[in-house]
C-alpha positions as CSV (number, residue, x, y, z in Angstrom):
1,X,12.7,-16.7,-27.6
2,X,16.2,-16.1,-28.3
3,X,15.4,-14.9,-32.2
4,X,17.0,-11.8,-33.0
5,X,20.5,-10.0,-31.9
6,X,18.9,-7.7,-29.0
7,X,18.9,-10.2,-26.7
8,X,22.9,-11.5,-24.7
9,X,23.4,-15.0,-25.3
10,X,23.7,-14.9,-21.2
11,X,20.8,-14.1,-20.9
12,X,17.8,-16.3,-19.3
13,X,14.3,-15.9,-20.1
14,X,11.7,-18.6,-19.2
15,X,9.9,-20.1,-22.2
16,X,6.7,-18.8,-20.7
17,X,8.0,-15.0,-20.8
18,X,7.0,-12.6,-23.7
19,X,9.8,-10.5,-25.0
20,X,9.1,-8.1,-27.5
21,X,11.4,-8.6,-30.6
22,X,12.7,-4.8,-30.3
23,X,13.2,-5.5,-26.7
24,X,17.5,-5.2,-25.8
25,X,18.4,-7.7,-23.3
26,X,21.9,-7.5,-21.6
27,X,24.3,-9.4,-20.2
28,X,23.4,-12.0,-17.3
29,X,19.9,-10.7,-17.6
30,X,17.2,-13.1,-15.6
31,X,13.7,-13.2,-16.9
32,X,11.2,-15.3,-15.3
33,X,8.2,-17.0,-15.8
34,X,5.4,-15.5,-17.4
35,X,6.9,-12.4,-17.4
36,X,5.8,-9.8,-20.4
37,X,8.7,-7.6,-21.3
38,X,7.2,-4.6,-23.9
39,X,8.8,-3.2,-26.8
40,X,11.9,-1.0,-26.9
41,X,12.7,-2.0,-23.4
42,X,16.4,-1.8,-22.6
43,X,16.9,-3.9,-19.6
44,X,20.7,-3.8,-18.7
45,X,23.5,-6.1,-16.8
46,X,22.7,-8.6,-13.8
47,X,19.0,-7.1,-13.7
48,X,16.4,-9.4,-12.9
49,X,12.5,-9.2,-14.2
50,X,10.3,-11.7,-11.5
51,X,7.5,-14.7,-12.5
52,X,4.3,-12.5,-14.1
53,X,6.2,-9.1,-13.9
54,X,5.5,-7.2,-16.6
55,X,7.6,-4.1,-18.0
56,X,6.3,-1.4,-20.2
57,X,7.1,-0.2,-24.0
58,X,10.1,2.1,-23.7
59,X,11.0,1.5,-20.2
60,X,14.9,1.4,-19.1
61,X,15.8,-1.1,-15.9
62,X,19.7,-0.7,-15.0
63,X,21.9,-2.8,-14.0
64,X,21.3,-5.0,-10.8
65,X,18.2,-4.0,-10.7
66,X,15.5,-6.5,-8.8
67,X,11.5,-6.6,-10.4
68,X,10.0,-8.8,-8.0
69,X,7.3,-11.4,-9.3
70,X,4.2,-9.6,-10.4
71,X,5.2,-6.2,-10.2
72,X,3.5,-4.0,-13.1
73,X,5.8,-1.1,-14.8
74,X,4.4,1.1,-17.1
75,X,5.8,2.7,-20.3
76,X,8.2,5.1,-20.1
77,X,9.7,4.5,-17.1
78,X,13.3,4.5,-15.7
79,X,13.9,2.0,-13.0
80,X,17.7,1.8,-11.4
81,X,16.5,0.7,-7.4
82,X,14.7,-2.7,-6.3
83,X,10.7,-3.0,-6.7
84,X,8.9,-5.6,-4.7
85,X,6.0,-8.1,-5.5
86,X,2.8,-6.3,-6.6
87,X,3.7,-2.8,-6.5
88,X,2.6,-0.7,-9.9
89,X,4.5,1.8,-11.1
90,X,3.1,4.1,-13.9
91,X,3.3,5.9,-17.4
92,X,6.9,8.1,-16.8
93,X,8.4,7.2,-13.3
94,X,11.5,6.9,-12.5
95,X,13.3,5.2,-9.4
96,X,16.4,5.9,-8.4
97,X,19.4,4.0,-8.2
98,X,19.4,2.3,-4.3
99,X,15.9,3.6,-4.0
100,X,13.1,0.9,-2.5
101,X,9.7,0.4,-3.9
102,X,7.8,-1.8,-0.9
103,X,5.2,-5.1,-1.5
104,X,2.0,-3.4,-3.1
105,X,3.1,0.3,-3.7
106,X,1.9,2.3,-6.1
107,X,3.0,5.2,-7.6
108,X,1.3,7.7,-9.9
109,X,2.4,9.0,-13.7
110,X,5.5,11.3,-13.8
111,X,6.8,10.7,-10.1
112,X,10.4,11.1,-9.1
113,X,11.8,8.7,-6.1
114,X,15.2,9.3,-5.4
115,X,18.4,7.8,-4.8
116,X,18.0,5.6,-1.9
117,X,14.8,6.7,-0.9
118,X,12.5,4.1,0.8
119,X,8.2,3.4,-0.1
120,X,7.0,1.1,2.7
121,X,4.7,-1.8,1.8
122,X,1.2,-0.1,0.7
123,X,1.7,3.5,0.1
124,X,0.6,5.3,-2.5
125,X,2.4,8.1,-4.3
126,X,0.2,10.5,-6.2
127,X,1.1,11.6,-9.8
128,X,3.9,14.2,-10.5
129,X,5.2,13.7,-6.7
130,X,8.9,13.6,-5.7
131,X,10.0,11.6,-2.8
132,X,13.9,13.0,-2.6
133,X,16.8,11.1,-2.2
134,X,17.3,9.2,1.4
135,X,13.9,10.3,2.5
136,X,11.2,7.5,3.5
137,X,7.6,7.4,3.0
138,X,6.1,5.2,6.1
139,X,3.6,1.9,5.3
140,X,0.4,2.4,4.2
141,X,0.7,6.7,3.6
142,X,-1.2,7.8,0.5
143,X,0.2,10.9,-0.6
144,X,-1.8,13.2,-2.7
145,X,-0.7,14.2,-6.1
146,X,1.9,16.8,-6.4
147,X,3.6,15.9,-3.1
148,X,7.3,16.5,-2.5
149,X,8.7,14.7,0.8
150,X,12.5,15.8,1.9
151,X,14.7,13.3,3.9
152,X,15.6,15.1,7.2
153,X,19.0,16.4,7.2
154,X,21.4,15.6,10.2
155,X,23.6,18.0,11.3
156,X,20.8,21.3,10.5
157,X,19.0,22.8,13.4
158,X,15.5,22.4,13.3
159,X,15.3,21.1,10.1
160,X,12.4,19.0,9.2
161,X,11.1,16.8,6.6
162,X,9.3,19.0,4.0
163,X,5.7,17.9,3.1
164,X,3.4,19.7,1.1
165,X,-1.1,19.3,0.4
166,X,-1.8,17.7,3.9
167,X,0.1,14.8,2.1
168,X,-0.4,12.5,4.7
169,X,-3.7,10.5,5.5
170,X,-5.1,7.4,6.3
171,X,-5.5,4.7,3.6
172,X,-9.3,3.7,3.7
């Protein structure tokens, strides 16, 4: 599908994929199988988009970045850390650079998750949450919309991870 300028002739996209023709594809980009790439996406150096992934209109993915195969992000979203098979991310999220997005996640419109920060496989992040940088959400949490979790700091005298709207409860 290499038809137009926007995409780098290092580039590899599976004859099964869909790129959009506004799409801008960089250098050493990998894009597998059946993957659907939407328009004005701007996915940038060494990333790599997975078999059936599919990536939203005006979405950003940085360099090295890692889509597994059918993860689903939205429109609108800035990805710079790694997100596993099956996860969702929607409309205006963006992952951090070194953060960790776990097999299945999902994570609500207008969410923040910081630098190195960790999802576990099966959480779910409500809508206009912040998980901060470092901190780690445990497997299967579902935390409620507008939740704000705090990686502990070392070194600090009773401090303690800050979490907000009984964020914490059992996935059914």
């Amino acid at each position: 599908m290499n038809y137009q300028t926007n995409i780098h002739p290092t580039a590899r996209i599976d004859p099964s994929a869909e790129v959009d023709p506004s799409a801008r594809i960089g250098e050493r980009v990998i894009i597998g199988a059946k993957a659907i790439v939407g328009p004005r996406v701007v996915i940038s150096f060494r990333a790599t988009i997975g078999v059936g992934a599919r990536v939203g209109a005006g979405t950003t993915i940085a360099m090295h970045t890692h889509v597994a195969d059918g993860a689903w992000i939205d429109h609108r979203c800035r990805v710079a850390g790694t997100v596993s098979g099956g996860a969702r991310i929607d409309y205006g999220v963006t992952v951090a650079e070194g953060a960790y997005v776990g097999l299945g996640v999902r994570i609500g419109h207008n969410s923040y998750i910081g630098e190195c920060a960790r999802i576990s496989d099966g959480s779910r992040i409500g809508m206009h949450s912040i998980v901060g940088d470092g901190a780690v959400v445990p497997a299967k949490t579902r935390l409620v919309h507008h939740t704000v979790v705090l990686r502990r700091r070392q070194g600090y005298k009773n401090q303690q991870t800050l979490i907000y709207d009984d964020a914490f409860s059992p996935q059914p």
